[in-house]
C-alpha positions as CSV (number, residue, x, y, z in Angstrom):
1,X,0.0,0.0,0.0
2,X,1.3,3.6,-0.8
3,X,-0.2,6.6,0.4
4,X,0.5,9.8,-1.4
5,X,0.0,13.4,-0.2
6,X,-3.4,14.1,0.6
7,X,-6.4,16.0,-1.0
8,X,-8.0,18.8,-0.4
9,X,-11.2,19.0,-0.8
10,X,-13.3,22.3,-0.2
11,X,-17.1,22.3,1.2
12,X,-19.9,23.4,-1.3
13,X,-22.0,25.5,1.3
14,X,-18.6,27.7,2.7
15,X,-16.0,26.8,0.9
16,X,-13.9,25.6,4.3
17,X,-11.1,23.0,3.7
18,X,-10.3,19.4,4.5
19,X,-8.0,16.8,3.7
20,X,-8.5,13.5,2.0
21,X,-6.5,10.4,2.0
22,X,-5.0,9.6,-1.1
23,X,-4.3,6.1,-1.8
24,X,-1.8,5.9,-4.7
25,X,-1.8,1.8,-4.9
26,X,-3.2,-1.3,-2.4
27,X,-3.8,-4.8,-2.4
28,X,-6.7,-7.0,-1.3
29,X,-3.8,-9.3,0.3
30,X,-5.4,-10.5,3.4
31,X,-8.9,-9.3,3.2
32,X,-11.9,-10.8,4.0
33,X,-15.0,-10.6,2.7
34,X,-19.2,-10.5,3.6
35,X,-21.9,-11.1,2.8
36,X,-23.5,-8.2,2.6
37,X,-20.6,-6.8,0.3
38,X,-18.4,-5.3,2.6
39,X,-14.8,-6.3,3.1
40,X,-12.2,-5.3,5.2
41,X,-8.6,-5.2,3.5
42,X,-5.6,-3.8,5.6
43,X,-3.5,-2.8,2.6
44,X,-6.8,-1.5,0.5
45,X,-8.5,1.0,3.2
46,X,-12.0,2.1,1.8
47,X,-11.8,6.3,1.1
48,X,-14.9,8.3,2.5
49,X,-16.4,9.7,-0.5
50,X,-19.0,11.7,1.8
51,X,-17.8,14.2,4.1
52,X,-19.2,16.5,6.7
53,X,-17.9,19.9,7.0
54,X,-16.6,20.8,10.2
55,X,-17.3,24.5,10.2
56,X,-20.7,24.6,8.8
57,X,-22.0,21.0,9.6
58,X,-23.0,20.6,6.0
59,X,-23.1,16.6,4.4
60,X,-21.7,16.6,0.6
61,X,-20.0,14.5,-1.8
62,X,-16.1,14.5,-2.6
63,X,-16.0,15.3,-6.1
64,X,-13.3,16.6,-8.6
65,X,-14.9,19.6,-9.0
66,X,-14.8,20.3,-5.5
67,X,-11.1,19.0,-5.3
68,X,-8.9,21.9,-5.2
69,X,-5.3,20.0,-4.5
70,X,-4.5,17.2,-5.6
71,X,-0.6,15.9,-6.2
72,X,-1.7,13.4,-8.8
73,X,-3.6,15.8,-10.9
74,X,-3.7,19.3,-12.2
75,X,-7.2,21.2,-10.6
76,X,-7.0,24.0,-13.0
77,X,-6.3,27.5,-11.4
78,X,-6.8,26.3,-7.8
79,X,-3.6,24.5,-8.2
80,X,-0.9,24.4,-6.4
81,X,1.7,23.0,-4.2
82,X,1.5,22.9,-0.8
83,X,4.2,21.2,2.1
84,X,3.1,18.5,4.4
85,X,2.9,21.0,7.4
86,X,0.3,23.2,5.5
87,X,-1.3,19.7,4.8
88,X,-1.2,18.8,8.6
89,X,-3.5,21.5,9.3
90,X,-6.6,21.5,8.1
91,X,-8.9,19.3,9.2
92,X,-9.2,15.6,7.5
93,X,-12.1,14.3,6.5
94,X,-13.5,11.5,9.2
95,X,-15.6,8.6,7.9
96,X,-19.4,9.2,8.8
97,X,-21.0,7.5,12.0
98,X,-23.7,5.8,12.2
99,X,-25.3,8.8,13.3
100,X,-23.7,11.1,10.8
101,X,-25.0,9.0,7.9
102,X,-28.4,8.6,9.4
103,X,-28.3,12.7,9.5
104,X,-26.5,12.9,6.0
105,X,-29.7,10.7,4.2
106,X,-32.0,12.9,6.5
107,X,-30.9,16.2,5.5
108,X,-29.6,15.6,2.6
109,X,-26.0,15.9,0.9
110,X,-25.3,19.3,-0.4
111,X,-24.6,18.2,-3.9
112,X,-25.9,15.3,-4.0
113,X,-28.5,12.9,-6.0
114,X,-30.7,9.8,-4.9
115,X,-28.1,7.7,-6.1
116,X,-25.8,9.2,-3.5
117,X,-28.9,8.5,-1.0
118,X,-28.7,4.7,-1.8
119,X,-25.3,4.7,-1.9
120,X,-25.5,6.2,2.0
121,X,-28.3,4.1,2.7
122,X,-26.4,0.5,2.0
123,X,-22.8,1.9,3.7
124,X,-25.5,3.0,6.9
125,X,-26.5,-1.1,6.4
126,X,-23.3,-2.1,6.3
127,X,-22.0,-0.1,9.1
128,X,-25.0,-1.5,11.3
129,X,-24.2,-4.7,10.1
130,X,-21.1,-5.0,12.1
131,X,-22.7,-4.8,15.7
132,X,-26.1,-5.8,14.9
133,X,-26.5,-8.2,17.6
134,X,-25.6,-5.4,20.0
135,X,-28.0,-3.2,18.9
136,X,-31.0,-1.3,21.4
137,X,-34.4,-1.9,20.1
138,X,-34.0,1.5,18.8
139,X,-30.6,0.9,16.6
140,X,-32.8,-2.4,15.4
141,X,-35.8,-0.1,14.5
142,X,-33.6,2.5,12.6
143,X,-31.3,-0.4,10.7
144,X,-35.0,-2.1,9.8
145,X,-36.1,0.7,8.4
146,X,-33.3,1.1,6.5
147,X,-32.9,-2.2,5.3
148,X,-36.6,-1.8,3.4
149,X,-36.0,1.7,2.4
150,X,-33.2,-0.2,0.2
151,X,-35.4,-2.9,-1.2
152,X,-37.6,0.0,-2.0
153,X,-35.6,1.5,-4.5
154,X,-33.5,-1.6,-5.8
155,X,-36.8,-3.7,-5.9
156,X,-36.4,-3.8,-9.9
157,X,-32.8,-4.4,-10.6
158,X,-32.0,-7.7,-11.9
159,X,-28.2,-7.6,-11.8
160,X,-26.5,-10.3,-10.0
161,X,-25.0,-7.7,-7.4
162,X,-28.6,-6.3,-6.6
163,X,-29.6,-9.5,-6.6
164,X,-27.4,-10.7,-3.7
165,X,-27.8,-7.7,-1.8
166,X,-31.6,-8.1,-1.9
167,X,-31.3,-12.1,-0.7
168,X,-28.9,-10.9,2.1
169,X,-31.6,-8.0,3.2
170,X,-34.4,-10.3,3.5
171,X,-32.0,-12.9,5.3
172,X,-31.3,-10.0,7.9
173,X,-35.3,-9.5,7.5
174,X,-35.4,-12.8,8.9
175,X,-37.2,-13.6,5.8
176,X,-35.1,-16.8,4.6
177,X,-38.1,-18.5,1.9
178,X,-37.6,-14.9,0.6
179,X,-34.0,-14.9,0.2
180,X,-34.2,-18.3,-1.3
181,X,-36.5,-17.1,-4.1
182,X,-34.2,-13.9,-4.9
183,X,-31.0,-16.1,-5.0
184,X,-32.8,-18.5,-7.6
185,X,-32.8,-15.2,-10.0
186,X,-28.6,-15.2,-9.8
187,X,-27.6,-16.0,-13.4
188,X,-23.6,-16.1,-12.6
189,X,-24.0,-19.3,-10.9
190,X,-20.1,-19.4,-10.6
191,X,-19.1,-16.2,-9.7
192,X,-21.3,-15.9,-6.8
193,X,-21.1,-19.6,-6.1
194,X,-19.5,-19.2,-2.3
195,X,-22.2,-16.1,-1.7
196,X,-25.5,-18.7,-2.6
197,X,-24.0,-21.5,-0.4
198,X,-23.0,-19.1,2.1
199,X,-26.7,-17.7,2.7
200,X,-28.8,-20.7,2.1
201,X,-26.7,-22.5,4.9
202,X,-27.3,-19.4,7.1
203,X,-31.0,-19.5,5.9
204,X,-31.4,-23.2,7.1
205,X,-29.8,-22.1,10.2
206,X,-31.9,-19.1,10.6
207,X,-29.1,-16.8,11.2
208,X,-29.9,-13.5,10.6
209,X,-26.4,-12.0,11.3
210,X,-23.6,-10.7,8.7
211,X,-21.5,-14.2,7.8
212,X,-18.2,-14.4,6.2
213,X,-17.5,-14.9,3.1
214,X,-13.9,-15.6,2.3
215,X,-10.5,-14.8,2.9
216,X,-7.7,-14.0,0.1
């Protein structure tokens, strides 16, 4: 893994500063994956692309045009060069909370779109998803209602990766017939061939809980 000098991005609403990672190259050596999609790789760390301004409290997306350093790229007349120390300073960007991405689909990103809103909705599942069987009846309401809000707009996709995220939702549902029927739909019997076991074992366990996947 290399790690280059980092971004800076600028917020939408007042233009304040913050710093990004920049990840120059990584490996998946030594991840492991889940089923719900997530993985966690120690020489591929996953880059926030959401951010929440820590002068004006205002959720937005990382995007080049609000990418005004950058030691990889040119960004037009913002550019320039700037030392580690200057770097040091501003604030970086953290990745969102549980309660920050709850509050960032709530209020909305400043730039953003409804795919950005899905896109929070299944890292909000995801994030849940890793102490779900600690959760207050209250966390359990909040990540039910966000595990159908997600059905709700990927109901009609028919790729294979909407297809196992659907069958994992309604497994976490604790709907396992249901999750049978959506991973009959899988046409990439192969590729996903270690996802399908995976789940219909949980499903005849009734486990409603994140499993592992694999390990590289």
């Amino acid at each position: 893994m290399i790690i280059g000098k980092p971004k800076v991005v600028v917020c939408p609403a007042c233009f304040a500063e913050h710093t990004q990672m920049r990840l120059i190259s990584g490996n998946t050596f030594g991840a492991t994956y889940f089923s719900d999609g997530n993985f966690i790789a120690p020489m591929l760390p996953q880059v926030p692309p959401y951010a929440r301004c820590s002068k004006c409290d205002v959720f937005y997306k990382i995007t080049n045009d609000n990418t005004i350093y950058d030691d990889e790229r040119s960004c037009g007349e913002y550019d320039d060069k700037r030392s580690w120390d200057e770097l040091k300073a501003i604030p970086n960007v953290e990745k969102l909370s549980v309660r920050g991405m709850t509050l960032a689909i709530n209020e909305g990103l400043y730039n953003g779109t409804k795919k950005d809103t899905l896109i929070l909705r299944i890292m909000l599942w995801r994030e849940m998803n890793i102490k779900r069987k600690y959760h207050s009846d209250e966390e359990e309401a909040l990540y039910t209602d966000n595990c159908r809000q997600i059905l709700s707009v990927i109901q009609s996709e028919n790729d294979d990766g909407s297809i196992i995220t659907k069958a994992e939702i309604w497994r976490n549902l604790g709907d396992f017939d249901k999750c049978r029927e959506v991973l009959s739909q899988i046409t990439d019997g192969d590729k996903y061939q270690k996802y399908t076991i995976a789940m219909k074992k949980a499903c005849d366990r009734r486990d409603t809980l994140t499993i592992k996947i694999g390990e590289n």
